[in-house]
C-alpha positions as CSV (number, residue, x, y, z in Angstrom):
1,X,23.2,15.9,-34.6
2,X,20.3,17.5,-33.9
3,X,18.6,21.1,-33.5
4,X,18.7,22.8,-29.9
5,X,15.3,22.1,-27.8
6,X,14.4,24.0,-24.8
7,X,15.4,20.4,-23.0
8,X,19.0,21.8,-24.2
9,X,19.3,24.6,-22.0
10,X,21.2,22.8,-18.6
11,X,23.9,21.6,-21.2
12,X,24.3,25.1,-22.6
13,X,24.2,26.8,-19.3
14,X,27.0,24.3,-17.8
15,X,29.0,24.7,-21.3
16,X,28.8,28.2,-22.1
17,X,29.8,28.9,-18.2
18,X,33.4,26.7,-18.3
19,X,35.6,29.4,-18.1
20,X,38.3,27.0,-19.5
21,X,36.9,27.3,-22.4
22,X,35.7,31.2,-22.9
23,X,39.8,32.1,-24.6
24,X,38.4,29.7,-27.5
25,X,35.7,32.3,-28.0
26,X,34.3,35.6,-27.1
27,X,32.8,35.2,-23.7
28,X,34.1,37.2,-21.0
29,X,31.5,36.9,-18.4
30,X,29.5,34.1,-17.5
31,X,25.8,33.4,-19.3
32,X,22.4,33.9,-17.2
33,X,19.8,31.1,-17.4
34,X,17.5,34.2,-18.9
35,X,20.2,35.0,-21.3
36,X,20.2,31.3,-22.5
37,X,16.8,31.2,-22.7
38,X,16.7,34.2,-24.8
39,X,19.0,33.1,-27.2
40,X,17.1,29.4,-27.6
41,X,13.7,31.4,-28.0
42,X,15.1,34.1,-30.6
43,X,17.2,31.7,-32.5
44,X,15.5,31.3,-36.0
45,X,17.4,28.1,-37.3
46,X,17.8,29.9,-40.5
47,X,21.4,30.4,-41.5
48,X,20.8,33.0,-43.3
49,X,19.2,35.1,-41.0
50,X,21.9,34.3,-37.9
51,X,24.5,33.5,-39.9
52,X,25.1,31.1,-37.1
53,X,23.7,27.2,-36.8
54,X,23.7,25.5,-33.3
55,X,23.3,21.7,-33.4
56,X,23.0,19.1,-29.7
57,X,25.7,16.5,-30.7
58,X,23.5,13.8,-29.1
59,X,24.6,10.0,-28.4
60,X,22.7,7.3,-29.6
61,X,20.9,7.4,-26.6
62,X,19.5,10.5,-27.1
63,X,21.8,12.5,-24.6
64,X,23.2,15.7,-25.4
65,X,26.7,15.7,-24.8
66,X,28.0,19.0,-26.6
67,X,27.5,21.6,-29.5
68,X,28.0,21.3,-33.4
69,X,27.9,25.3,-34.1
70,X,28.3,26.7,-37.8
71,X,29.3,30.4,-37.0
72,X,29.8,33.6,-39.2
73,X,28.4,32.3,-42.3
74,X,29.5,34.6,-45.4
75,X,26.5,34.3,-48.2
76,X,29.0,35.9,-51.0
77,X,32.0,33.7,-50.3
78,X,29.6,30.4,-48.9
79,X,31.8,29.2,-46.4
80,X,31.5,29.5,-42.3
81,X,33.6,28.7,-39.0
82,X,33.3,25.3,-37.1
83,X,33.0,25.0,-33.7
84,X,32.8,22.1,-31.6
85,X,32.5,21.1,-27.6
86,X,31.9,18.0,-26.0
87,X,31.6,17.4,-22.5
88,X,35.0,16.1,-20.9
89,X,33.2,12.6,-19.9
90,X,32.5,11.6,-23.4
91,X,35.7,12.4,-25.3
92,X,37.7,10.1,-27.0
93,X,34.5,8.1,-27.8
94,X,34.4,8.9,-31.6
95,X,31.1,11.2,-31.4
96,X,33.1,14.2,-32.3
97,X,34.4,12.4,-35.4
98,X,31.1,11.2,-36.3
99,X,29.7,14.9,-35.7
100,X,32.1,16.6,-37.9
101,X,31.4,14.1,-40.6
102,X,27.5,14.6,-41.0
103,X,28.4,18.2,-40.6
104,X,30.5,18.1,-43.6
105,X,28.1,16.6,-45.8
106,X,25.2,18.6,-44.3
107,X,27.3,22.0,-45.3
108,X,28.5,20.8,-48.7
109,X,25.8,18.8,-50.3
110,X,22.6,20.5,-48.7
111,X,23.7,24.3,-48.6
112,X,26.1,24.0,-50.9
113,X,29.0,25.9,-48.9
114,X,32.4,25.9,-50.8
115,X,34.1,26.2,-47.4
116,X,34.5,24.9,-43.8
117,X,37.0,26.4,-41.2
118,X,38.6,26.2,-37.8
119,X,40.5,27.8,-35.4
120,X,42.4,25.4,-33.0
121,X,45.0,26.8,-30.4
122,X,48.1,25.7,-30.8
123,X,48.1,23.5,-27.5
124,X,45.0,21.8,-28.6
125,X,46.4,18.4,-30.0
126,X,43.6,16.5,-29.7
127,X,41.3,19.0,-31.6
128,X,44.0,19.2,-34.6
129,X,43.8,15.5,-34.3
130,X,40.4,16.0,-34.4
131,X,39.9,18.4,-37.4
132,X,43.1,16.5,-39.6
133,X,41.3,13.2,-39.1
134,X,38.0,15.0,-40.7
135,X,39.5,16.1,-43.8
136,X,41.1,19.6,-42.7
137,X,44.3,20.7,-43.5
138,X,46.3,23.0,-41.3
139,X,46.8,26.1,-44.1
140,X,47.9,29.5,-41.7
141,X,49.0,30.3,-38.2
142,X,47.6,33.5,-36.6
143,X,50.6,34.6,-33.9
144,X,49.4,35.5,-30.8
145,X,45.9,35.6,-31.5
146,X,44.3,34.5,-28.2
147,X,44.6,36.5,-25.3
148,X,44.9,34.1,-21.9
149,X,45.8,34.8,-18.6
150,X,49.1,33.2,-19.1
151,X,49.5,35.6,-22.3
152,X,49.2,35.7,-25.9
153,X,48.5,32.0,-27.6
154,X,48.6,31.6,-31.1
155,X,46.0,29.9,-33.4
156,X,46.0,27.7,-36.5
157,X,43.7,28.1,-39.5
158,X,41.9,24.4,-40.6
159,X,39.9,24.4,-43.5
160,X,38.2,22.4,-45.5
161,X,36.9,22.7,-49.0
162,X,34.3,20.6,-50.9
């Protein structure tokens, strides 16, 4: 895990454009190089100034191979969302575990959050696999949560606490 370079911006573009994955999150269009750029060269790295942290989940090679974000940080209540993508080629090779882990400690023991969360489709197996493996316990379901071509997908709620 590491912090987003400028070197970062090809993986972002050819993430944050796969439409497969927009119903996870809020994109409805696709993302500009300029737009990318943008974002990488307004981004503070402060958490509490985004309320959003974006790590590279990099192998030990050095390659980027996805995205480690901590999203809509709450000061008051210190917890935030987790999000995680990793590009199709290098699943199932452990680096999401390992990812989540230094996450975890990173969240609880260096900024002190109370509270880690997800939210996983219910079709998702592998990412509740994912998340359960980590620590995270299935606590809520959100019915039809997730609008998708198909229709109306429902959520669960993963959390972990420290």
């Amino acid at each position: 895990m590491r912090a987003v370079e400028p070197e970062d911006l090809d993986l972002m573009y050819l993430i944050e454009n796969d439409a497969e994955l927009w119903s996870c999150g809020h994109n409805t269009v696709p993302f500009s190089y300029y737009a990318l750029k943008q974002y990488l060269s307004e981004n503070t790295n402060d958490l509490y100034r985004d309320r959003q942290l974006r790590f590279v989940i990099e192998t030990t090679e050095g390659i980027g191979v996805g995205f480690l974000d901590l999203m809509h940080f709450d000061p008051l209540h210190l917890r935030a969302e987790v999000g995680i993508v990793v590009l199709a080629e290098q699943q199932r090779r452990g680096v999401a575990t390992e990812a989540l882990q230094l996450l975890k400690e990173y969240a609880f023991s260096f900024l002190g959050l109370k509270q880690l969360y997800a939210y996983i489709p219910d079709d998702n197996i592998a990412s509740q696999a994912l998340f359960s493996r980590c620590g995270y316990k299935k606590t809520a379901t959100l019915q039809d949560w997730l609008r998708k071509p198909a229709g109306w997908q429902s959520v669960y709620v993963f959390q972990l606490l420290a």
